[in-house]
C-alpha positions, 0 to 999 in steps of 0.5 A: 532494503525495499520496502513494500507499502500494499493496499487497493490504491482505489484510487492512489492518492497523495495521502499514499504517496507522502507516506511512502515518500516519508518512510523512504526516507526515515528507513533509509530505502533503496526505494518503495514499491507500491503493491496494488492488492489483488483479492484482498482477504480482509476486503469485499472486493475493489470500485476498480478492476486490478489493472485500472489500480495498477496504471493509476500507481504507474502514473502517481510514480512515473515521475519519483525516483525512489517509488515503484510499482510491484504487480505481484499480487495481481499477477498471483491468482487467488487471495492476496496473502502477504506471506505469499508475496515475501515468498515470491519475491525474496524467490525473485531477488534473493540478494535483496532484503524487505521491509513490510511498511504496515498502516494503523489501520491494519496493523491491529488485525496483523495477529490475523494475516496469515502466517503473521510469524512467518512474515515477521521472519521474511521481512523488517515489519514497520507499523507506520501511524499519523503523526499525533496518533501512536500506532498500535503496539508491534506483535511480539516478534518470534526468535531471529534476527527480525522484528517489528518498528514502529515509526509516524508519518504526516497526517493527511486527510484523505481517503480514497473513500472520499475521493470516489464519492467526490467523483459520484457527485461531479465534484473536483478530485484535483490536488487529491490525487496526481493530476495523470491520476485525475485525468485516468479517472475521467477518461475511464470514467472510473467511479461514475457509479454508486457503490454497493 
C-alpha cells in the first residue's frame, strides 16, 4: 500500500518529512509519496511557483528510500481536488491500493472536500494528529470495505510560515528544512519578498 501525505511543501520541511517517515512506518507502506497541491481549493494561492515546490520535495527525498514524489496534482490543470488524484492514480496503477494520510488541521473540514464519500471509497483514509493532540474524530465511513484510522506522530514545531519569514528577515533556515533544501531556497532566492 502507498500512502499519499498532500500539501503546498511551501517549502517542505523536516516537520513533513518525520511525518511521513513515522506513518511509513506505523502503516507498514510499501512507501510515501509527497503530493505537492497544485491550485488548492481551500488555499489562496502558494509563495512559490508549483515546479520550485515540486524540486524542493525532489531534493528532501532523493536520499530516503521509502519517500517519494507524486506530481499529479501539478501536472492536472485546475483545482487540486483529492478525489481527482485517487482517480488518476488507481487509472495509472491499478494493482496498487492507497492510503489517503490526512494532517488535524485538514481533517476537520474533510466533511468539505469534494466527494468526501467517495475518497473514503478509493483509499484507507488516515487522520494523523501530534503526539498529545487527539486528531479529530474520523467522518463516518460510507457501506464497504474502507474506513477511516486515526493514528499520532511526533510534534514538531515547525511550519512553513515560520520558515519564510525567517528567510524575509535574513535569518538561518538551516536544520528547519534539508540542507539541498536551504541551498534551493538561497540560490532561487525564494521567499526574499513580503507576502500579501
Amino acid at each position: 500500500m502507498v500512502g499519499l501525505l498532500g500539501g503546498s511543501f511551501d517549502p517542505v520541511h523536516h516537520g513533513h518529512l518525520v511525518t511521513a517517515v513515522v506513518l511509513r512506518e506505523l502503516l507498514e507502506l510499501s512507501e510515501v509519496r509527497l503530493v505537492p497541491a497544485g491550485a488548492q481549493p481551500f488555499k489562496a494561492g502558494h509563495a512559490a511557483p508549483g515546479e520550485h515546490r515540486l524540486r524542493m520535495v525532489e531534493l528532501a527525498v532523493a536520499d530516503y528510500p521509502g519517500l517519494a514524489v507524486e506530481r499529479a496534482e501539478l501536472d492536472r490543470p485546475g483545482p487540486s481536488y483529492m478525489v481527482d488524484t485517487l482517480r488518476q492514480l488507481r487509472a495509472r496503477e491499478p494493482g496498487e491500493s492507497w492510503a489517503l494520510l490526512v494532517g488535524a488541521d485538514a481533517a476537520a473540514d474533510f466533511s468539505s472536500w469534494r466527494e468526501a464519500d467517495t475518497i473514503l471509497q478509493l483509499a484507507k483514509v488516515v487522520f494523523f494528529g501530534r503526539v498529545g493532540h487527539a486528531p479529530p474524530p474520523p467522518p463516518p465511513p460510507p457501506p464497504g470495505p474502507r474506513d477511516a484510522e486515526q493514528v499520532a506522530v511526533p510534534d514538531l514545531e515547525i511550519s512553513a510560515t515560520d520558515i519564510r519569514a525567517r528567510v524575509r528577515h535574513g535569518r538561518s533556515i538551516r536544520y528547519w528544512v534539508p540542507d539541498a533544501v536551504a541551498e534551493y531556497v538561497a540560490t532561487h532566492r525564494l521567499y526574499v519578498e513580503d507576502e500579501g
